[in-house]
N, C-alpha and C positions, 0 to 999 in steps of 0.2 A: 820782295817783301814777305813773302811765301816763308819761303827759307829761313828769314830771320822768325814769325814766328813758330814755327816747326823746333829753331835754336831754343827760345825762347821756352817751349813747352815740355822740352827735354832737361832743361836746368834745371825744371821746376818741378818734375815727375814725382819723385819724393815725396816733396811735403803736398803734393797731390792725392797720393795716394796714402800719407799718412788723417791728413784732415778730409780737406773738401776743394772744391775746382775755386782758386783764384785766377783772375783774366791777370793775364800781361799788363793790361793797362791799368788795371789796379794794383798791383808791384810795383808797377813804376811809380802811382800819385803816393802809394804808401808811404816809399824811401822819400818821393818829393818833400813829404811833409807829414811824417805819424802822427801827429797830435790830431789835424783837420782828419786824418784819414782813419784817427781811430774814431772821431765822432761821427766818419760818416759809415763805417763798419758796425757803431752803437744803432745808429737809424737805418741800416739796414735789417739787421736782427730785430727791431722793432716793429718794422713792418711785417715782418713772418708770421711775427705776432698777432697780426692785426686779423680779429674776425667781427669787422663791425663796428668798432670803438672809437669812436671820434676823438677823444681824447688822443689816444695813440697819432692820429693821423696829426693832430695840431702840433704836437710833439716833433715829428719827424720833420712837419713845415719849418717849427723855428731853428732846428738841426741845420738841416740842410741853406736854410733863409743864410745863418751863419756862416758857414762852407762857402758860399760864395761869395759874399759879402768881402771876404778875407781873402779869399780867390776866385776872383770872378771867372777864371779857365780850369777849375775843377772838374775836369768832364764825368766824374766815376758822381759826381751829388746830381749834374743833370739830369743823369739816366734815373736817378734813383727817385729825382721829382715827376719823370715821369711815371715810375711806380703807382708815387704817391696820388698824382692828377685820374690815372687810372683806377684806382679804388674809391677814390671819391667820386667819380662816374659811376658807378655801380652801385644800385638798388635794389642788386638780387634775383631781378629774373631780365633786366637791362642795362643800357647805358647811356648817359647824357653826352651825345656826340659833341656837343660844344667843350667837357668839359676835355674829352677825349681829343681833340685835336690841340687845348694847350698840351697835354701832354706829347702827343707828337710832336710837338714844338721844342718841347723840354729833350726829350729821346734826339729830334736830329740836332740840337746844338752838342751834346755829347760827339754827336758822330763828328760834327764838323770839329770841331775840336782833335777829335779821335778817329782817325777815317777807318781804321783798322779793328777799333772795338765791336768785337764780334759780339758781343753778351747784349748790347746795345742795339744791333739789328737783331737779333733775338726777341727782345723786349718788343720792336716795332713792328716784327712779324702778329706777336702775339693781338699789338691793338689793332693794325689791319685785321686782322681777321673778325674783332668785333665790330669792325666798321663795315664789315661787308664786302672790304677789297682785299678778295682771295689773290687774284692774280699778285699785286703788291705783297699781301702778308707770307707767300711761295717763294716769292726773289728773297725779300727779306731774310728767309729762314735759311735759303740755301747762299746767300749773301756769306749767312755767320756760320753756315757749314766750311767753306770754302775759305777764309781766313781762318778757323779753326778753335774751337769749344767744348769744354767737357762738363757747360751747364746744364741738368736737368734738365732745363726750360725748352731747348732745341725740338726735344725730345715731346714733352707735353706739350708745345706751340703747334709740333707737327702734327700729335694725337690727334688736336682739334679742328685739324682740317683735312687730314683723314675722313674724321667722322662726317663733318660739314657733306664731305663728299661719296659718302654712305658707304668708306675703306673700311670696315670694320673690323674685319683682320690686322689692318697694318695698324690701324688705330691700340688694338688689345697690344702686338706688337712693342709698340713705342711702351703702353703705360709702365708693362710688362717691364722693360730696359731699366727704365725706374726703378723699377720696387726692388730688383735684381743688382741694383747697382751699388757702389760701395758710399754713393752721396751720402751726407749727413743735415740735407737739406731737410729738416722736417716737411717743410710746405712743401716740397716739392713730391716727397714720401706721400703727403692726403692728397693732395691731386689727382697721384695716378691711383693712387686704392680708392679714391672716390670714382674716377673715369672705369673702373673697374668694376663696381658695385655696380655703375648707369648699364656699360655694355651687356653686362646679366641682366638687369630690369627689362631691357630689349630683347633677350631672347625667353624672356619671361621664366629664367632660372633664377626664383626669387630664392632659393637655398645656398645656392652660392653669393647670390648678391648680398644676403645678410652675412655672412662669413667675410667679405671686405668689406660690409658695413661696420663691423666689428674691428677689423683694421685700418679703418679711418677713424675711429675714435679714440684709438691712441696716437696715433699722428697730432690731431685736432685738440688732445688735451682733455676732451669731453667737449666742446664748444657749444655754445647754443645752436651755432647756425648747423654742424652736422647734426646733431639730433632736429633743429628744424625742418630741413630738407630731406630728411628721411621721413618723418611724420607724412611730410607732403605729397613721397611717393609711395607709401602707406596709403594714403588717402586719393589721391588723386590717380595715381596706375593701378592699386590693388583691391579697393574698397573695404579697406582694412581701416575698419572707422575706430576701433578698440585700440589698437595699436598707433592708429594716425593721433588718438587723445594721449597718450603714455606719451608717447615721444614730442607732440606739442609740446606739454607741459612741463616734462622735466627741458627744454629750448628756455622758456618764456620763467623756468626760476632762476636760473643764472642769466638770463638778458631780457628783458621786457623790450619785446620789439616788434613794429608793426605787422612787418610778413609774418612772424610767427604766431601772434593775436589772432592774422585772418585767416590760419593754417585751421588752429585751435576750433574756432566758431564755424568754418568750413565743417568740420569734421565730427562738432556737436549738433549741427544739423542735418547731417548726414545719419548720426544715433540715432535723433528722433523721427526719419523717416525712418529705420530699419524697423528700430523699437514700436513704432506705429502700426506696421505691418503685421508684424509678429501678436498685437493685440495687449501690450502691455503701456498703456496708458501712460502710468504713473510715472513710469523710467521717460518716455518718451519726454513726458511734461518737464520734465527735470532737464532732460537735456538742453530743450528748446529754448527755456528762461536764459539758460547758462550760456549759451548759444547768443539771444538777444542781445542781454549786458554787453556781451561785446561786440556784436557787430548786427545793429539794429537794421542798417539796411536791406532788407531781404531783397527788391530787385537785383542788386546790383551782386548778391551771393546767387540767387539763380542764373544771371545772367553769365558769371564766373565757373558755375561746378557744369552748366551743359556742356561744357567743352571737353571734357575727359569721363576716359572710359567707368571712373570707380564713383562718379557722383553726377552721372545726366540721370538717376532716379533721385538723389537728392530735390536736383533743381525741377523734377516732375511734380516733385510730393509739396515743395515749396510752391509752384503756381498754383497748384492747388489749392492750397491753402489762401494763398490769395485772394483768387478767384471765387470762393467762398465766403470771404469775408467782406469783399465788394456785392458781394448777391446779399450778404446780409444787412449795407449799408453800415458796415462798422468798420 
């Protein structure tokens, strides 16, 4: 079976290296029937798409709902619902393991259908590993090594369990292969220039890490969520409270959305401790209101900023204030 796809990958070298990696077994569904297989190549592209927007994700459901519907052994839509089951788990710093294992469910009927689809134990690698079953998400990856693949994903699946396992080197390695390669996968391009921007954050070479922060933003479009998540590590690893408000902001005008709100107010209360300090009243007070409107509950922001290095004097300056205002019965 080896053999035939090894035949299989050498047919198709060419227009491999003219475009981008298609699996075998989506060449095969293609010829089976272009029409479903252009709709389900439209819902893939759309999910690339996808930073956040619910819309998009309903979209892809009635796509793919379709796909099967017409062929119920489409195996190249199953995998792709597991895509979809996977982002819809995700909240940005988690995942809803219920919603995570339909999509496992979605991924192995691909396989089963597909015993050979490597792109597909690729993808299960990736959700193992948010599920916390390394050992599983390792076979997986070297499963779809071993039948043979020239997705991105192999590649960043691996990065993040590298990292899991504090490889940091091999981690840079992989994102590295990436950004060096001749893919044309946008998403697969911010990934690793974002996993690249992280691994500098961690050696606390924030000069470099803003130079591929710079190169995640054309990947990304401009998206809200990479300028969210940079705000975030502005604020939360650097106590760059000036810059965590800039890049809130400009997040929260093209997507009004919750983590970015509590990025925002995170990091205007973080100003008006600094600005407090510093003995400038007025600025402080300004921040603080601004700060309030949107996230009025101050426990539960103290409770949130003492865990990181750039905001445990936020959440000092906040119980104080507290503490204060309980002593004054107000």
């Amino acid at each position: 079976m080896k053999k035939l796809w090894t035949l299989l990958l050498l047919i198709y070298s060419f227009s491999i290296l003219a475009s981008d990696w298609k699996s075998p077994i989506n060449i095969k569904y293609q010829a089976k029937n272009p029409e479903l297989y252009q709709t389900y190549e439209e819902t893939f592209k759309l999910l690339n798409k996808w930073s956040g927007q619910n819309e998009k994700l309903m979209k892809a459901y009635e796509n793919l709902t379709a796909i099967v519907k017409t062929d119920p052994e489409f195996a190249p839509a199953y995998r792709e619902f597991g895509r979809l089951y996977i982002m819809s788990a995700s909240n940005g710093s988690s995942y809803d393991t219920d919603m995570l294992e339909v999509a496992r469910q979605q991924i192995q009927k691909s396989i089963d259908l597909e015993p050979d689809y490597a792109d597909s134990f690729v993808l299960l690698g990736h959700l193992y590993t948010n599920l916390g079953q390394y050992k599983k998400g390792r076979e997986s990856l070297e499963k779809a090594r071993d039948i043979g693949t020239e997705s991105p994903w192999l590649a960043l699946n691996s990065a993040e369990l590298y990292k899991i396992h504090n490889s940091f080197e091999k981690e840079r390695e992989e994102y590295l292969s990436v950004i060096q390669s001749n893919t044309q996968n946008i998403k697969a391009k911010l990934v690793a220039t974002t996993g690249m921007k992280k691994y500098y954050e961690r050696l606390k070479d924030f000069k470099e890490a803003d130079i591929w922060f710079e190169k995640s933003l054309e990947y990304s479009g401009h998206s809200a969520w990479t300028y969210g998540n940079h705000a975030s590590s502005l604020l939360y690893k650097r106590g760059d409270y000036d810059g965590a408000i800039l890049y809130a902001e400009k997040a929260l005008k093209i997507m009004n959305y919750g983590n970015g709100r509590s990025i925002l107010a995170d990091a205007l209360y973080s100003k008006w401790a600094e600005e407090q300090n510093k003995g400038n009243s007025k600025v402080a007070q300004e921040s603080f209101d601004r700060a309030y409107d949107i996230n009025p509950d101050i426990e539960s922001v103290i409770s949130f900023t003492k865990r990181y290095p750039g905001t445990k004097q936020t959440s000092k300056a906040l119980q104080k204030w507290v503490d204060e205002k309980k002593d004054k019965g107000t």
